[in-house]
C-alpha positions as CSV (number, residue, x, y, z in Angstrom):
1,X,51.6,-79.3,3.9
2,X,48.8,-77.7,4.9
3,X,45.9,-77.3,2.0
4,X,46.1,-73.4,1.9
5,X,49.8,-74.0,0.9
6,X,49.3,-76.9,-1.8
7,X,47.1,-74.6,-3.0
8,X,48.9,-70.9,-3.2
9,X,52.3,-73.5,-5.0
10,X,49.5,-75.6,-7.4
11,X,48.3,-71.8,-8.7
12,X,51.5,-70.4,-8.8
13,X,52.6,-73.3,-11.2
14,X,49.8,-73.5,-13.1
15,X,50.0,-69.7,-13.6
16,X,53.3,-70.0,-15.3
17,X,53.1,-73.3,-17.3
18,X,49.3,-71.7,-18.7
19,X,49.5,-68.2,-18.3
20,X,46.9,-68.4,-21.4
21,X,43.7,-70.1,-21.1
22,X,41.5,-70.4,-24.5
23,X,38.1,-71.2,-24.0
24,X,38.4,-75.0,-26.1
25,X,34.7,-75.3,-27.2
26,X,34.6,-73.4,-30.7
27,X,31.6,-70.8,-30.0
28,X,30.4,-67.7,-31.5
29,X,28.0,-66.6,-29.1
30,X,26.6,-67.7,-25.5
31,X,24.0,-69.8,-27.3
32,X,26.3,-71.7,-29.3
33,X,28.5,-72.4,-26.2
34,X,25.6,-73.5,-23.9
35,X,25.1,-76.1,-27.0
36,X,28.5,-77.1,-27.1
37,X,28.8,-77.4,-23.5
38,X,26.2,-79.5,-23.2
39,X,27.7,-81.7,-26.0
40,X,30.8,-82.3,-24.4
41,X,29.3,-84.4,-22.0
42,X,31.1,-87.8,-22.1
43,X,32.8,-87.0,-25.5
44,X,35.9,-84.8,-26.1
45,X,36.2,-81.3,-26.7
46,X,37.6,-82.1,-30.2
47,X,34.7,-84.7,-31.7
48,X,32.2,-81.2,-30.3
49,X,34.6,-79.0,-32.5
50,X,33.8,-81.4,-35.3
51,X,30.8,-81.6,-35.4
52,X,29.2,-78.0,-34.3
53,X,30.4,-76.1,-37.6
54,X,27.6,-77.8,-39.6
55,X,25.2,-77.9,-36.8
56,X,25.8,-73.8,-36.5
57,X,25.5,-73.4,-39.9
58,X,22.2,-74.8,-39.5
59,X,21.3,-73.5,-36.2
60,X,23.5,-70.6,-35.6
61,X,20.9,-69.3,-32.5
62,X,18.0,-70.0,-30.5
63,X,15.4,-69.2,-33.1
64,X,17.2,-71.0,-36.2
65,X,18.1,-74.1,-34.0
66,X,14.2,-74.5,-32.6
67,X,13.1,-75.1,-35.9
68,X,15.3,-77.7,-37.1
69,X,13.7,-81.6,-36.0
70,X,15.3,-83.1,-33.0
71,X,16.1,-86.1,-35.5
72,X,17.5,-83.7,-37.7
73,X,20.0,-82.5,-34.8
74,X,20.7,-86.0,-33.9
75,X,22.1,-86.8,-37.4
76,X,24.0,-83.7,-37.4
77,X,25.9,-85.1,-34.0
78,X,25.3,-88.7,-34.4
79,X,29.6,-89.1,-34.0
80,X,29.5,-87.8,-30.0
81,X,28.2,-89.8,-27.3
82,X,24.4,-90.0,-26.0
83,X,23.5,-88.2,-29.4
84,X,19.8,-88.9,-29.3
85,X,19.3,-87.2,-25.8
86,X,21.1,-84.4,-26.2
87,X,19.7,-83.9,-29.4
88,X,16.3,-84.0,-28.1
89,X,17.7,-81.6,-25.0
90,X,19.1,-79.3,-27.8
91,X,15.7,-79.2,-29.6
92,X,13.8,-78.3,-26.0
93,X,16.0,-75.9,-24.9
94,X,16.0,-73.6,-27.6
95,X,12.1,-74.1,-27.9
96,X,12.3,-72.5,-24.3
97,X,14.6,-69.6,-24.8
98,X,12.6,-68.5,-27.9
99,X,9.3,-68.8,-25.6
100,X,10.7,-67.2,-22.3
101,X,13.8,-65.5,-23.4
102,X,13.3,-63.9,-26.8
103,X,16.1,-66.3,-27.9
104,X,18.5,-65.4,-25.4
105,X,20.5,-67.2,-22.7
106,X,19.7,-66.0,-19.2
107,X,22.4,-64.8,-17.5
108,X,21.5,-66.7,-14.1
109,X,22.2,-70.3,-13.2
110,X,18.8,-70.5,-11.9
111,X,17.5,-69.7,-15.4
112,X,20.3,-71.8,-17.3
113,X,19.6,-74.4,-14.6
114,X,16.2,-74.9,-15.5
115,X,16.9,-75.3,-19.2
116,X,16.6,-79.3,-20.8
117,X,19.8,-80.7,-20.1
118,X,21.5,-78.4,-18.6
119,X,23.0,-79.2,-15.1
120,X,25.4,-77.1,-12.5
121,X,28.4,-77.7,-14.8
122,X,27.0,-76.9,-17.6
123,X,25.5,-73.5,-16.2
124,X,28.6,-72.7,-14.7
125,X,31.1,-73.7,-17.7
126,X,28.7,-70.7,-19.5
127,X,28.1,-68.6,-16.8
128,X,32.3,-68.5,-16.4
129,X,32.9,-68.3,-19.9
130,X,30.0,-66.7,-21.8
131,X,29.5,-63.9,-18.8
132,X,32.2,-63.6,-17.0
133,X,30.5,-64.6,-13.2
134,X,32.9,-66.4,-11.0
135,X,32.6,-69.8,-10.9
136,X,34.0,-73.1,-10.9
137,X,33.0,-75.9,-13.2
138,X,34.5,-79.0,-11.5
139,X,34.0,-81.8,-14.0
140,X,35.4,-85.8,-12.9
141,X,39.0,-84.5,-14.1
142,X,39.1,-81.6,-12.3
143,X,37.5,-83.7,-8.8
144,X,40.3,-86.4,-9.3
145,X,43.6,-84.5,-9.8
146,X,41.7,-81.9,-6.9
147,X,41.7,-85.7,-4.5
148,X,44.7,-86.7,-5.7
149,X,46.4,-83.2,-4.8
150,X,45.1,-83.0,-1.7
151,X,42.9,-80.6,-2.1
152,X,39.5,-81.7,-1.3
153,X,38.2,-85.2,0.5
154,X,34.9,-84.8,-1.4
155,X,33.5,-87.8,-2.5
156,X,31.4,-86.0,-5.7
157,X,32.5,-83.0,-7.4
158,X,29.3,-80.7,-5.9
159,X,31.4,-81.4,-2.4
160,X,35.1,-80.4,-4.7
161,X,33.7,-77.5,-5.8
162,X,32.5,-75.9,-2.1
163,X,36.4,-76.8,-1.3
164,X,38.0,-75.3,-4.4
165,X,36.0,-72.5,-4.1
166,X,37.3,-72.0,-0.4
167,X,41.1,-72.8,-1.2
168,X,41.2,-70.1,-3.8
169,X,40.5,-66.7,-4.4
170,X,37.2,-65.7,-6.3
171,X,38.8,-63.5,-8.9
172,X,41.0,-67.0,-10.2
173,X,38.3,-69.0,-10.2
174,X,37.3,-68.9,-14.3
175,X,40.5,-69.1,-15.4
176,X,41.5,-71.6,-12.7
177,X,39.3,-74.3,-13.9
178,X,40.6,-74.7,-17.1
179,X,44.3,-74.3,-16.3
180,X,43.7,-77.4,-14.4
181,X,41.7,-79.0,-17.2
182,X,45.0,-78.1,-19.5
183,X,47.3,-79.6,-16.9
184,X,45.6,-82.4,-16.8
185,X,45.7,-83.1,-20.4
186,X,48.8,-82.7,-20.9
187,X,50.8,-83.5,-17.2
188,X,48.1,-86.2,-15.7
189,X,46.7,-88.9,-17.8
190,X,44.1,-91.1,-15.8
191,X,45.7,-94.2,-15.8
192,X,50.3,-95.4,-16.1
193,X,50.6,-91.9,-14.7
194,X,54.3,-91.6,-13.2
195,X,53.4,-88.9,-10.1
196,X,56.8,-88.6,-9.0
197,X,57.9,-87.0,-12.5
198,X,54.8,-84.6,-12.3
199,X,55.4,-80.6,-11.7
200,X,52.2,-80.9,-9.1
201,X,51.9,-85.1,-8.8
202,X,55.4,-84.9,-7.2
203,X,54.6,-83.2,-4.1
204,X,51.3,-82.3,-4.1
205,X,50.0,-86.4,-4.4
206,X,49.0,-87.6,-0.9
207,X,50.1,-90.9,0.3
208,X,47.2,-92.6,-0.6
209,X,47.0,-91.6,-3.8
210,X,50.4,-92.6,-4.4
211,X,49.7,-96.0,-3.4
212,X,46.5,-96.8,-5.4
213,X,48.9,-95.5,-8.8
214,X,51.3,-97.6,-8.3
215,X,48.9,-100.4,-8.0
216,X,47.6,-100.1,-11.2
């Protein structure tokens, strides 16, 4: 099947089996959501939930959050994974949007791009849900069930993304990206996954895919 066909069935499926796609980073504003985004690197959505309602409380924006100690932050998040850098990245990037934006989270992924921490995912994850640009974040879930579907040959997820972006059309991308995060969670776990019982897995896996499963 040729990929413009995997991918007009893989939308159609995901539209009915998620016709509802919550943003699942708890956020009040774009500032808290470019926080929590950059949280949820290598840690769940869930242990970020847990942990921003004190650090909010604290730091609800920009201003607030740049005069709170980096330390301070890291204690606050301690529980999620490389807490001391993204504390410090927390710290620094509110320092900047207070100094160049008034407080305010620039609506650009050049500006968001230049901000401590904050990477093309990250930008895009707010610029998607915080702004409503088209985009699509492609985090390592959303490159391996894109591989294993077919859909891209792309060895990182910059390379996913360009493909993704070709396969389907602009105005699906934001919601898109997190129906295939939901799927993922619920339909494709990373490893003793059963592809041939899979609503997408079952015909969309190639070969090769197929193989390396079965051989773990």
């Amino acid at each position: 099947m040729k990929r413009a066909d995997k991918a007009v069935r893989i939308m159609g499926i995901l539209n009915e089996l998620h016709p509802e796609t919550p943003i699942p980073l708890d956020h009040k504003s774009p500032f808290q959501l470019l926080v929590a985004v950059l949280m949820s690197a290598q840690t769940t959505d869930k242990k970020v939930n847990q942990v921003t309602p004190e650090l909010f409380r604290r730091g609800p924006d920009a201003h607030s959050m740049a005069i709170l100690d980096a330390e301070e932050i890291k204690v606050i998040i301690r529980e999620i994974g490389l807490a001391p850098t993204k504390a410090r990245n927390i710290k620094g990037l509110s320092v900047m949007l207070v100094d160049q934006y008034d407080g305010e989270v620039p609506t650009s992924f050049d500006g968001l791009e230049a901000l401590p921490g904050v990477g093309h995912k990250t930008a895009s994850v707010v610029m998607a849900q915080a702004f409503g640009v088209p985009a699509f974040p492609v985090d390592t879930h959303i490159h391996r069930l894109a591989t294993r579907w077919g859909l891209t040959n792309g060895k990182n997820v910059e390379q996913t993304e360009k493909d993704l972006k070709k396969l389907f059309p602009r105005d699906s991308w934001n919601q898109l990206h997190l129906q295939i995060i939901f799927f993922g969670r619920e339909q494709c776990p990373a490893r003793g996954h059963n592809l041939l019982d899979c609503p997408i897995c079952g015909w969309a896996a190639t070969k090769k895919k197929i193989q390396e499963e079965a051989r773990r």
